[in-house]
KOLTOR-169118 format. One record per residue (C-alpha): residue in three letters; x, y, z. Coordinates in steps of 0.001 Angstrom, whole numbers, padded with zeros to 6 digits, always signed. Each point is the difference from the previous one (the first is absolute). Layout:
N
ALAXYZ
...
END
This chain:
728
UNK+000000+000000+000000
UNK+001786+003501-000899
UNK+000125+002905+001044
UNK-002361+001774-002766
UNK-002919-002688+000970
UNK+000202+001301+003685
UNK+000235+003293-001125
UNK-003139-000482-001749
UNK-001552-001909+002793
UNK+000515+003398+002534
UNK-001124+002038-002976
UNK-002970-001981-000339
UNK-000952+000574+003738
UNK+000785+003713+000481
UNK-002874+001357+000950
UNK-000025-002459+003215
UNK+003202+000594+000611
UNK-000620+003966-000096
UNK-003393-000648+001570
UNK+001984-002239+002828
UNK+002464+002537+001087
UNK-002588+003171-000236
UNK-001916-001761+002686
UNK+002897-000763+002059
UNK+001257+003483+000012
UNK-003330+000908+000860
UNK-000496-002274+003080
UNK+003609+000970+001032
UNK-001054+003614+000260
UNK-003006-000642+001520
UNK+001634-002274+002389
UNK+002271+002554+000893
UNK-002168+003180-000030
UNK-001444-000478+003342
UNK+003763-000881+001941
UNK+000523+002606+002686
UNK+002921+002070+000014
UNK+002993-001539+001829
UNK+002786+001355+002330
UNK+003289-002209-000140
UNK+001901+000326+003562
UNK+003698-002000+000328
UNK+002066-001396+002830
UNK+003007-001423-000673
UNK+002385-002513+002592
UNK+003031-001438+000071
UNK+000604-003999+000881
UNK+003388+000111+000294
UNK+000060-003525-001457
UNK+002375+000735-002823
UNK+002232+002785+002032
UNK+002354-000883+002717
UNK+000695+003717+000926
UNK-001309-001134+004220
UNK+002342-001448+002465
UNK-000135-003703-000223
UNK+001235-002386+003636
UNK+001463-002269-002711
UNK+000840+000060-003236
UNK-003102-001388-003134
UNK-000294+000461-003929
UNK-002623+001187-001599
UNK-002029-002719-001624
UNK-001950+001453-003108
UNK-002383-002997+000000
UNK-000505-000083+003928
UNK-000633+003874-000485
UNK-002412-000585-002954
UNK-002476-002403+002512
UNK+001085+003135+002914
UNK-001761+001977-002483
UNK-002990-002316-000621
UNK-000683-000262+003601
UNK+000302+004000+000891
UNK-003230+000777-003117
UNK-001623-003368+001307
UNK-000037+001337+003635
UNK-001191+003411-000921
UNK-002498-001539-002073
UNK-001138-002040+002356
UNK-003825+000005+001673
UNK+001704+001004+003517
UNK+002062+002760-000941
UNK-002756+001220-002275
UNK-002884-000106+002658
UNK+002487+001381+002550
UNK+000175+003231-002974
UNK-004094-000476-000196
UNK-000696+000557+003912
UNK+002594+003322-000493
UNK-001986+001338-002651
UNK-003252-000897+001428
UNK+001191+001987+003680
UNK+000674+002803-002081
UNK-002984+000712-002105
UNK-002209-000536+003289
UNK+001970+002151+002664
UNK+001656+002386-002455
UNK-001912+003170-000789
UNK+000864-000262-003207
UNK-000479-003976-001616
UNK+001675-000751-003088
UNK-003401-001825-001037
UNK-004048+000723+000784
UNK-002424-002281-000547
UNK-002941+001328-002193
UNK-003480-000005+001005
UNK-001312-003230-001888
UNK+003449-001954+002339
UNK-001137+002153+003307
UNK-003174-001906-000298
UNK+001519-003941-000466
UNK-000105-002167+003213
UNK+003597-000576-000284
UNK+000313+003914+001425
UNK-003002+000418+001796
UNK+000258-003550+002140
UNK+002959+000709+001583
UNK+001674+002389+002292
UNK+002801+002097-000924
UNK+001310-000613+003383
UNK+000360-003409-000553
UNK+001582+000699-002629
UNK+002694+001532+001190
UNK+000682-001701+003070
UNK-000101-003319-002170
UNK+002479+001848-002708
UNK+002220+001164+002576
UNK+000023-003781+001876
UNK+001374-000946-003631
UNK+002539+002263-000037
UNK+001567-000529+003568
UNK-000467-003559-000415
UNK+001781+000122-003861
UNK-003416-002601-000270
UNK-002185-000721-003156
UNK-003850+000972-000308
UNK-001557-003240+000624
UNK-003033-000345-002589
UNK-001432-003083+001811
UNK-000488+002248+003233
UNK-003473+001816-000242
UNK+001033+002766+001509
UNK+003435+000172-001694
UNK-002210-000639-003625
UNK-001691+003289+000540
UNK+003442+002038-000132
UNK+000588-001797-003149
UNK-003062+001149-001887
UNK+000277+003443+001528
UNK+003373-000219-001599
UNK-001257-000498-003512
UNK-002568+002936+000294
UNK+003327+002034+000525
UNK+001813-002308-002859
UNK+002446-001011+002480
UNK-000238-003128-000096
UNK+003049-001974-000906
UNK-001430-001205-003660
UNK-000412+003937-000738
UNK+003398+001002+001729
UNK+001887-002648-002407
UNK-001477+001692-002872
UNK+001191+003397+001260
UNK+003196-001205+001125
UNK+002985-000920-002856
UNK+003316-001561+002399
UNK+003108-001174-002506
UNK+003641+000269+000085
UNK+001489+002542-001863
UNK+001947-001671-002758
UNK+003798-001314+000868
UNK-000033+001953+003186
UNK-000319-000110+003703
UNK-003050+001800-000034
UNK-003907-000788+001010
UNK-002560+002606-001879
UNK-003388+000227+002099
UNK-001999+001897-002913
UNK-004070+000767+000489
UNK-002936+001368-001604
UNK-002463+001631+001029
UNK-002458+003029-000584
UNK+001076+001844+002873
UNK+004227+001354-000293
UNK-000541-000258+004027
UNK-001248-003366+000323
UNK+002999-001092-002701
UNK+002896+001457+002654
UNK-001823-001516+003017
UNK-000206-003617-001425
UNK+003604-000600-000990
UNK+001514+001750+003029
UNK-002241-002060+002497
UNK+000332-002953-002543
UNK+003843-000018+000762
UNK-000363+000625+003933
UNK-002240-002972+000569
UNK+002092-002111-002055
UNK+003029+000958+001948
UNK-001683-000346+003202
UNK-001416-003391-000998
UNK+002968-001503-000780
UNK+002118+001142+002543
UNK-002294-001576+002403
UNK+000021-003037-001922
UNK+003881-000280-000567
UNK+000418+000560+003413
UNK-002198-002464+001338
UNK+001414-002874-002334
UNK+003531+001011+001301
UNK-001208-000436+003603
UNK-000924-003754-001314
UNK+002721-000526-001233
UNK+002198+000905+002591
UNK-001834-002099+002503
UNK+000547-003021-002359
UNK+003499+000339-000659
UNK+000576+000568+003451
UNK-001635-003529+001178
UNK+001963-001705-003023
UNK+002893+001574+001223
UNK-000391-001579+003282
UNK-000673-003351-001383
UNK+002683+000098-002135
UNK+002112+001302+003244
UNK-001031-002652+001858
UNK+000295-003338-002419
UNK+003827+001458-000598
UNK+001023+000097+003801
UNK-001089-003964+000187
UNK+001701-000839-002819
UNK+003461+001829+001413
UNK-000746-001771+003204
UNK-000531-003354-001942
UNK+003393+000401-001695
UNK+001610+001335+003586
UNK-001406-003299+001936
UNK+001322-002310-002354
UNK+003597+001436-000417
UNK-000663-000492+003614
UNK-001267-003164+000233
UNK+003104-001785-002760
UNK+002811+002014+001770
UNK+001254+001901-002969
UNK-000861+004226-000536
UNK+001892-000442-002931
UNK-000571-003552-001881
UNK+001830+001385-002930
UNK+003138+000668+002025
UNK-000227-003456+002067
UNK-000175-001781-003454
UNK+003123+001669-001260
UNK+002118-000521+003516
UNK-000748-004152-000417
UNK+001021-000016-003906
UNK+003440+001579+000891
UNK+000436-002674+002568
UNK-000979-002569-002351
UNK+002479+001198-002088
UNK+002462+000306+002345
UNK-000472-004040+001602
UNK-000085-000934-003883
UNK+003383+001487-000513
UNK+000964-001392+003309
UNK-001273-003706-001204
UNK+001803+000425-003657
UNK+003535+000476+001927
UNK-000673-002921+002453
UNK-000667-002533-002744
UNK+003224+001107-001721
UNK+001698-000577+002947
UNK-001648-003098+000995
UNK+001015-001134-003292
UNK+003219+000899+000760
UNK+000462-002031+003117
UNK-001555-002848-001797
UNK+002300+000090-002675
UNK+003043+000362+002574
UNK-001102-002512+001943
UNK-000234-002337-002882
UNK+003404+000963-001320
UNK+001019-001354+004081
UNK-001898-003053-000868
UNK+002201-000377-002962
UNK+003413+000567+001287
UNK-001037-002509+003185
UNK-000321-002752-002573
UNK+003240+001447-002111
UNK+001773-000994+003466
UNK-001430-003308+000837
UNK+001079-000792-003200
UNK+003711+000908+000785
UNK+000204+003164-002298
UNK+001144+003267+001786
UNK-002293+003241+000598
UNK+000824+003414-000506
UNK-002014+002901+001100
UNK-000173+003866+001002
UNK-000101+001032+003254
UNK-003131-000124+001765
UNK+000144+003350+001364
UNK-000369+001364-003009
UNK-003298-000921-001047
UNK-001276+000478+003681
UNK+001593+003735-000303
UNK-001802+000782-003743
UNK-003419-001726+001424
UNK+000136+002315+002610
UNK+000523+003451-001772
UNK-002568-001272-002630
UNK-002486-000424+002962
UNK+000629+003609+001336
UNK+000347+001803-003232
UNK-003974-001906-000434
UNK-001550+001261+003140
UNK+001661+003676-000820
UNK-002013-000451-003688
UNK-002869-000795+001955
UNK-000453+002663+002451
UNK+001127+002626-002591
UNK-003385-000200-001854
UNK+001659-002440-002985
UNK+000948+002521-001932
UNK+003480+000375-000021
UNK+001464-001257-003193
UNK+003919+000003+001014
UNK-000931-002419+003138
UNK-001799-002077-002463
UNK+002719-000250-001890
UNK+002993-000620+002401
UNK-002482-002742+001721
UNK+000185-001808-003886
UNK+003608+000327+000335
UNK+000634-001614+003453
UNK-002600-002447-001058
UNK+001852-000926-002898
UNK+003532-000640+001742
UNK-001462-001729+002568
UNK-001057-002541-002910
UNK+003188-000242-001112
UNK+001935-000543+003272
UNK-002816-002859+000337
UNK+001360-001490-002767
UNK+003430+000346+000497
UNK-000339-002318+003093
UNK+000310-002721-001978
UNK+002142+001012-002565
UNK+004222-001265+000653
UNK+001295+003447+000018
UNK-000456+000084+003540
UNK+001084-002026+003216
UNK-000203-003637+001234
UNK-003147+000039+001940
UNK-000321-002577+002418
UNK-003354-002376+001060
UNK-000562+001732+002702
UNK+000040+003517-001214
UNK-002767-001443-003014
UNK-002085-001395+002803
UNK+000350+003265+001804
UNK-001425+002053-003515
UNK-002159-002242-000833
UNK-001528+000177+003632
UNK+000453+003916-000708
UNK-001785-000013-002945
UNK-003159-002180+000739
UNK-000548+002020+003509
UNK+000313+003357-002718
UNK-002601-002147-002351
UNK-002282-000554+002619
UNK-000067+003016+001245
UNK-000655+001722-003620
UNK-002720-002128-000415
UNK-001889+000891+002993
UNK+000460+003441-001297
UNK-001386-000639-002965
UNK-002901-001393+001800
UNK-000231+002666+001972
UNK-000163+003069-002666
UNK-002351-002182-002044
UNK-003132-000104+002908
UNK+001108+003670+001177
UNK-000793+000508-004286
UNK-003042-001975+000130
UNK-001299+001826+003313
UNK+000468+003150-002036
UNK-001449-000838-003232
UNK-003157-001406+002405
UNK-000129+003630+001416
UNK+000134+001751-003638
UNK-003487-002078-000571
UNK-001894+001273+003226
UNK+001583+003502-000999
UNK-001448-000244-003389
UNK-003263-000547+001309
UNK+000433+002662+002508
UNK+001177+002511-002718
UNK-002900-000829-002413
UNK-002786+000558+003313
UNK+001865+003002+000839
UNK-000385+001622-004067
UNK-003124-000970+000186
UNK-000959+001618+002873
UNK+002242+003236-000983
UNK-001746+000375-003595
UNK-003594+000185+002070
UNK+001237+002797+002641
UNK+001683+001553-003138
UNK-003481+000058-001892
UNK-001841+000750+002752
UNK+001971+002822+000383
UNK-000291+001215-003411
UNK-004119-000272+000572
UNK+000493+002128+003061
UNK+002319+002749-001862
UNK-002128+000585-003006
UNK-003159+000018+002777
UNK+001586+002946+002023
UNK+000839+001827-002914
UNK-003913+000164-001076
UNK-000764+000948+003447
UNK+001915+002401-000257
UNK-001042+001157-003735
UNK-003412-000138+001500
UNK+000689+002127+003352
UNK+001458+002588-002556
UNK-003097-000078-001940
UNK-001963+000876+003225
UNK+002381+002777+001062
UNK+000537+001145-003128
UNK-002233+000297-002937
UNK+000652-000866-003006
UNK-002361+001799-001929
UNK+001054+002668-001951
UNK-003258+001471-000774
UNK-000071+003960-000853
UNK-002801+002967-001154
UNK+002018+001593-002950
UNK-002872+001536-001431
UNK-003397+001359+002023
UNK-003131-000373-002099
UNK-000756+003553-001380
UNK-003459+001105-000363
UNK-000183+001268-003689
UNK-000756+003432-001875
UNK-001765-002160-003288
UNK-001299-002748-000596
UNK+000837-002774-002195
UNK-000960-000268-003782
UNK-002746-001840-000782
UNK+001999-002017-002543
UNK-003439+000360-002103
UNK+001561+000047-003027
UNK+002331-002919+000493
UNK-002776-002247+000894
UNK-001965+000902-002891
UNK+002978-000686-001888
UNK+000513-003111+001439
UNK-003120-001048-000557
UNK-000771+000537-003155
UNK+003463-001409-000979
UNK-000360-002964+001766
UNK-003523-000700-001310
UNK+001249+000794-003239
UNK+002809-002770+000025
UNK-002455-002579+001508
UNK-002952+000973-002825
UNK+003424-000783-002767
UNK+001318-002992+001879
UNK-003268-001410+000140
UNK-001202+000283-003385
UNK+003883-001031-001025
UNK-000471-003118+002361
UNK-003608-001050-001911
UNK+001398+000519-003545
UNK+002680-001907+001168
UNK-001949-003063+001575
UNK-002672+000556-003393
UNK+001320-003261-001966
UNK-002684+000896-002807
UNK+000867+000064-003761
UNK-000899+004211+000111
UNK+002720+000838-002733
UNK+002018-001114-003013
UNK+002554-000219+002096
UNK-001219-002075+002131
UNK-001760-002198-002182
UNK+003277-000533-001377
UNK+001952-000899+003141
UNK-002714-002258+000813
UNK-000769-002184-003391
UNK+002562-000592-002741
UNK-003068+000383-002558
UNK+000183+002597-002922
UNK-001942+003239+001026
UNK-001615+000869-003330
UNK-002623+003076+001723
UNK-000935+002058+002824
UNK-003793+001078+000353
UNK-000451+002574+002631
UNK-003262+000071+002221
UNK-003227+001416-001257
UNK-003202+000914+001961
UNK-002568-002583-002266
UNK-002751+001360+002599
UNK-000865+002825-001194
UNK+001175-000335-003801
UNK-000238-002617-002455
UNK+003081-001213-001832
UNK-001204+001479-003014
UNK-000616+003151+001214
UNK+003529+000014+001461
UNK+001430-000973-003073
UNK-002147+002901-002299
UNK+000381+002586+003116
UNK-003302+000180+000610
UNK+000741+002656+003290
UNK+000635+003153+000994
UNK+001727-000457+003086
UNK+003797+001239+000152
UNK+001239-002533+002411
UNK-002178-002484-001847
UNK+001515+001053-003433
UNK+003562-000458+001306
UNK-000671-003656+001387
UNK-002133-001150-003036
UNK+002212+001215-002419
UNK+002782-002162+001803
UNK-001934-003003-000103
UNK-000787+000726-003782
UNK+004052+000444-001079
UNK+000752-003239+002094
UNK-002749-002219-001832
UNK+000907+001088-003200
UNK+003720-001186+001560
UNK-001434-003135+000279
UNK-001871-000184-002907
UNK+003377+000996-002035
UNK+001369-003316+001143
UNK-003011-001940-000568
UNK+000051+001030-003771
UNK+003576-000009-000733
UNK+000530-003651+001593
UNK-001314-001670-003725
UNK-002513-002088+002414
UNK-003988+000310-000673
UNK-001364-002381+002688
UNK+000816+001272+003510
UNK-001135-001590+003729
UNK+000371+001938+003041
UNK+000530-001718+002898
UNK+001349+000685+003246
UNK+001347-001484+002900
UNK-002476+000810+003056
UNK-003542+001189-000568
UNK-001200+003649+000410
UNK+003049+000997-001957
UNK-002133+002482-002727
UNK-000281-002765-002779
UNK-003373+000721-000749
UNK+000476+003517-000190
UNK+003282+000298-001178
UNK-001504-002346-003151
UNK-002772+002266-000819
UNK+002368+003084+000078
UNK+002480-001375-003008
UNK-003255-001051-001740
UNK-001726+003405-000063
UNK+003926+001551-000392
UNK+000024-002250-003367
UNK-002617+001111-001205
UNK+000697+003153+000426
UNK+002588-000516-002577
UNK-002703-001653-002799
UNK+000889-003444+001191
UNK-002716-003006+000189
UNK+000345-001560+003369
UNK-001761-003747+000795
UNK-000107-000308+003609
UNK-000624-003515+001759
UNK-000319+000082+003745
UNK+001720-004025+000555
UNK-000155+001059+003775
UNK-002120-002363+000920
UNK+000600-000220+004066
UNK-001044+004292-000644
UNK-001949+001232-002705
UNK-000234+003901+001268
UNK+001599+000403-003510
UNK-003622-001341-001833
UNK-002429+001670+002924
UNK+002239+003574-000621
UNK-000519-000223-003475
UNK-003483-001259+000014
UNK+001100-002770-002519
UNK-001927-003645-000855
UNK+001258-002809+001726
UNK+000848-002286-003108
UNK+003117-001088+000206
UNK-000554-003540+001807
UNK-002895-000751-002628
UNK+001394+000871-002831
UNK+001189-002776-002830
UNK+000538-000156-003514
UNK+001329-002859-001993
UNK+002997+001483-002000
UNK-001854-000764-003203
UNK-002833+002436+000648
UNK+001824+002730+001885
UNK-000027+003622-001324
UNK+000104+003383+001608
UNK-003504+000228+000110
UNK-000434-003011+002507
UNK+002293+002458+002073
UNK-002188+003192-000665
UNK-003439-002467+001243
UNK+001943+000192+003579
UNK+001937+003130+000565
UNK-001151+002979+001672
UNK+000209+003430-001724
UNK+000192+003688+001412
UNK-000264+003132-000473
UNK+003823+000456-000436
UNK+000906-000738-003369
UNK+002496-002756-000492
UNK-000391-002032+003144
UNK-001702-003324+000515
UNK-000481-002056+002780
UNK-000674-003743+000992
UNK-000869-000881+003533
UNK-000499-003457+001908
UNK-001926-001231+002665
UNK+002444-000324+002242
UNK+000378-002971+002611
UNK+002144-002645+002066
UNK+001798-001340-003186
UNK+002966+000432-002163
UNK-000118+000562-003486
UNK+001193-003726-001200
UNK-003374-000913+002220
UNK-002401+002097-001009
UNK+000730+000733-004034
UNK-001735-001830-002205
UNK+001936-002155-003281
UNK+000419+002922-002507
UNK-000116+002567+002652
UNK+000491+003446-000980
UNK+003956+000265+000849
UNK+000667-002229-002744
UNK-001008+002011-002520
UNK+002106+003337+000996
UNK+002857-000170-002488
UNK-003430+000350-002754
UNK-000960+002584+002232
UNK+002956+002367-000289
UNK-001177+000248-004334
UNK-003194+002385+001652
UNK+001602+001145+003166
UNK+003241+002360+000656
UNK+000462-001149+003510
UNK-001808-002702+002292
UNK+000348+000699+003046
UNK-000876-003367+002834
UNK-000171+000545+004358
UNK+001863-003049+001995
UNK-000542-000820+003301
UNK+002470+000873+002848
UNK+002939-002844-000407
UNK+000242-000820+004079
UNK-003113-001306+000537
UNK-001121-001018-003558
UNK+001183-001730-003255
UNK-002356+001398-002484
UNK+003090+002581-000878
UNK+002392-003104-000873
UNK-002771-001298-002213
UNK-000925+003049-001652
UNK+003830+000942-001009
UNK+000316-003088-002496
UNK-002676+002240-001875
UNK+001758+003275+000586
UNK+002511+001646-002532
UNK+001280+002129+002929
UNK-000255+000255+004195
UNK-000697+003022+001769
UNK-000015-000342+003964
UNK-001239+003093+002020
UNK+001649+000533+003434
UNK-001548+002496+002290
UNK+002008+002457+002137
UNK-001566-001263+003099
UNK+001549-003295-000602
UNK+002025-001830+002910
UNK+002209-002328-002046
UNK-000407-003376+001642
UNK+001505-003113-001083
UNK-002848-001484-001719
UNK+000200+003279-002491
UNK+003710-000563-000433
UNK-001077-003677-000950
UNK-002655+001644-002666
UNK+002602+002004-001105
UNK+002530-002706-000890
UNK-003519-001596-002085
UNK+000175+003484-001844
UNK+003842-000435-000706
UNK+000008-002901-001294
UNK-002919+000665-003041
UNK+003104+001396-001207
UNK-000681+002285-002854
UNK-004162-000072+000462
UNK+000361+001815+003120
UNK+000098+003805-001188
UNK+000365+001320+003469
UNK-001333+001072+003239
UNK-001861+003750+000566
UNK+000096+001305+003606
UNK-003436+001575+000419
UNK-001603+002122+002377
UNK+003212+002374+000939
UNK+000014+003275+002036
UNK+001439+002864-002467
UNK+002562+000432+002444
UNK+001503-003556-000331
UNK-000416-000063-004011
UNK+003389+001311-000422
UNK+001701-002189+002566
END
């Protein structure tokens, strides 16, 4: 659909889109004719949300967001049916104590029950309750119900304050405008200044009593939390206590230094013991060298008992020094090492003769020293064991005593981060936080507002105007109807041959529309239309070379019958003899319009005596020169049924000698298939499509019938058009 269809569409409709926004405009200003002049009155505050220009106990960003919902809350709270009935019982104390009210009730309100059933003492005492109290107006107390409705005599009331009343934040700023209306300048000032002083005083009261809560709660956590810490210190105390140890860590390390120590301790009395026992064997040896007769040498004794002991002292210096001192380590390896070798060079021959007695003396020497470095062997090992035993329990101990630690430690943690909000909130209570400020006093004005008449007109009428084009956009959109060429063309692949535009048939005949027969301009201008788009039609009709035409159509109520008699009388208007034979036999308006004889189904002629004057016996003549008609009956039956052997449509191609153009109506090809019949005696198709047409798929399935008569089919002619849409 382009843009010159909608175009046309919104030209079409004009005058009720003109109509549309005159009335709008209209009803704007008379809307707005009536509003009372208004006085605007502004006070502005300041948060403080987004500033940190006050002295802060500790140090805090600004948090857009958190400022944002600050925001939120402050207009919320204003707005809110406390503050605003706290503002309503103000106003109402004034206009009934001071001499000079900012509203008076007119005669017609003096006489309501709502003023005349109640006291204004009442009144006031219950409006001044309110405000001591920072209290609501109850509406399901009786009495309290009454101050209500005297309320909305005065249009104080808090639905007719929150149409007076416009709170917002001023763009990107820290700053709360309190902006009112009303007819008085007077009343204006009064609102927003009292407006801000209730609010403060409200939430004051309100911030101060939720910091009172909330110290008393963080003061009895604090206790708790006080209290579960000192028994799990005590817990930790009794069983460092209870095990011996105040410091399991340090008890652990003094045992694995021993541990080491005894280990080094055992490492140097298996090397000696494995000394002795290699000695003493050597003894053993040189005892059975002599029984054998062979003599023994050997070093002297004193020696090995003088290298044993500095090796033994050197150790326990090693010892008590902490093990650590690498030069005493290695002169210990040293003395150890020539001790080994004076072992072996007991038995070697470099020596002395030693005699029996002196062997039996070392080797007595030697297993004494062997004994003895066993036991001490034996002796470091359970002292090692009784350690390593110890190391366990300690383990145990050291995993209790963590354990017990890590809950004091978080305990403790629970009980710092407590105190600190204690002490946030005791700050709070001393200290307020708000930062709220008066920067601007509500002003009575000098003029009042505009009346914005002009606007809202505008508005108005521009807004009705869009909706009246949107609308009418919306239904040409949604219309899926053939109404234009264009359309037709979008919609059906068949050949558009004509385009008849609508004509008024109810007051004028065809033929007087076609030999303008009128006088009437607007008449004139449509008729003559219809007149140059028949003789379109009628062009194609004579310069196809065909002679016997059927118009059919897919749907019925399409303008067949109509469209039919039009090319007739237009044909002979040009001195041409037209036959026409209504073969709508589910219809025949075409035979009752033209008042003709129903004689098609009877009529029948063997070829042998047929002659145009068995034809003249049935037509039906008029007035109208050159046009001829032949009805039918009409009925339930298709043409195949009904005709008789030697019908009529057999003899056409004889007809053609007498007649220029014959001219046959089908039925509509969805619900009938008289039109299939009838085209095997057709030289040429016509179908008619009206504009009103909603292609559906059953006329797409005609259409493809119409394709595929190939040549025959001559073409469709979109009928019934608006003279807007002819061109489109």
């Amino acid at each position: 659909m382009d843009i010159t269809f909608l175009l046309k569409a919104l030209i079409k409709k004009k005058w009720w889109i003109i109509l549309s926004t005159i009335i709008a405009v209209v009803a704007a200003f008379a809307f707005t004719i009536g509003k009372p002049k208004l006085y605007l009155s502004t006070a502005q505050m300041s948060t403080g949300y987004t500033t940190n220009e006050q002295i802060k106990l500790r140090d805090e960003n600004v948090n857009l967001f958190e400022a944002d919902v600050k925001f939120d809350n402050v207009i919320e709270t204003v707005n809110s049916p406390l503050v605003m009935g706290l503002l309503s019982c103000d106003l109402l104390i004034h206009d009934l104590t001071d001499p000079k009210p900012f509203r008076t009730l007119t005669e017609q309100e003096l006489k309501k029950p709502a003023y005349t059933e109640v006291k204004k003492e009442d009144i006031l005492r219950i409006c001044k309750q309110k405000l001591d109290s920072l209290q609501v107006i109850s509406s399901s107390l009786p009495e309290e119900r009454k101050v209500l409705e005297f309320m909305k005599l005065y249009k104080y009331d808090y639905e007719s304050l929150r149409k007076m009343i416009n709170v917002g934040r001023l763009t990107r700023t820290d700053y709360i405008n309190i902006n009112c209306y009303a007819e008085n300048p007077e009343l204006s000032a009064f609102t927003v200044n009292t407006l801000y002083r209730e609010f403060i005083r409200f939430y004051r009261s309100s911030r101060s009593e939720r910091s009172g809560e909330n110290v008393n709660t963080f003061e009895s956590l604090v206790n708790q939390k006080k209290t579960e810490l000192d028994q799990k210190v005590e817990a930790l105390r009794g069983y460092k206590t209870s095990q011996g140890v105040l410091n399991v860590e340090t008890a652990s390390g003094n045992e694995m230094d021993l541990i080491k120590q005894f280990e080094g301790s055992l490492t140097d009395e298996r090397a000696n013991s494995n000394t002795f026992q290699a000695s003493l064997d050597n003894v053993n040896n040189q005892l059975s060298q002599m029984n054998s007769n062979k003599p023994v040498y050997g070093t002297s004794n004193g020696d090995i008992v003088s290298l044993r002991k500095q090796i033994n002292e050197l150790n326990d210096e090693y010892t008590r020094t902490g093990s650590n001192d690498n030069e005493l380590a290695d002169k210990i390896k040293g003395l150890r090492s020539k001790l080994q070798r004076s072992m072996v060079e007991m038995s070697s021959p470099t020596g002395k003769v030693v005699s029996r007695e002196e062997l039996q003396q070392r080797k007595g020497e030697l297993e004494a020293q062997l004994s003895a470095s066993r036991l001490n062997i034996s002796t470091l090992e359970g002292k090692i064991a009784r350690l390593r035993s110890s190391l366990g329990s300690y383990a145990n101990k050291e995993a209790t005593v963590t354990t017990l630690e890590s809950e004091v430690k978080l305990a403790q943690d629970e009980y710092n981060k407590l105190k600190e909000k204690l002490s946030s909130a005791l700050d709070n209570r001393n200290v307020p936080l708000d930062n709220f400020r008066q920067t601007l006093k509500g002003q009575p004005a000098f003029t009042p507002e505009k009346s914005k008449r002009m606007m809202i007109m505008g508005m108005a009428g521009f807004a009705v105007f869009m909706i009246s084009c949107i609308s009418i956009l919306f239904a040409e959109f949604m219309d899926s109807s053939i109404k234009s060429p264009s359309v037709f063309n979008r919609s059906t692949n068949l050949k558009l041959i004509s385009t008849i535009n609508h004509a008024n048939l109810t007051r004028h005949g065809i033929l007087e529309i076609l030999q303008k027969k009128s006088s009437e301009a607007q008449w004139l201008k449509r008729q003559n239309i219809f007149r140059e788009l028949l003789r379109k039609l009628r062009f194609e009709l004579e310069h196809s070379s065909r002679k016997i035409f059927l118009f059919t159509s897919t749907e019925p109520q399409q303008g067949k019958t109509t469209l039919l008699q039009a090319v007739a009388y237009s044909l002979s208007l040009s001195n041409k003899k037209v036959l026409v034979i209504d073969t709508n036999f589910c219809n025949n308006d075409l035979t009752v319009q033209m008042e003709a004889n129903p004689t098609l189904e009877s009529f029948s002629v063997p070829p042998s005596e047929f002659n145009i004057g068995k034809i003249k016996e049935i037509v039906t003549t008029y007035a109208t020169p050159g046009i001829e008609v032949i009805g039918c009956k009409g009925g339930d039956y298709t043409p195949s049924e009904i005709l008789p052997a030697n019908h009529l449509l057999n003899y056409l191609q004889e007809l053609k000698q007498h007649y220029d153009y014959i001219l046959m109506e089908g039925a509509p090809l969805n619900d009938f298939t008289d039109s299939k019949e009838l085209a095997v005696y057709a030289e040429g198709v016509v179908a008619i499509f009206s504009s009103h047409l909603r292609m559906k798929q059953i006329d797409k399935e005609s259409s493809e019938f119409l394709e595929q008569l190939g040549d025959k089919f001559i073409g469709a002619v979109l009928n019934d058009v608006k003279e807007d849409f002819i061109e489109l």
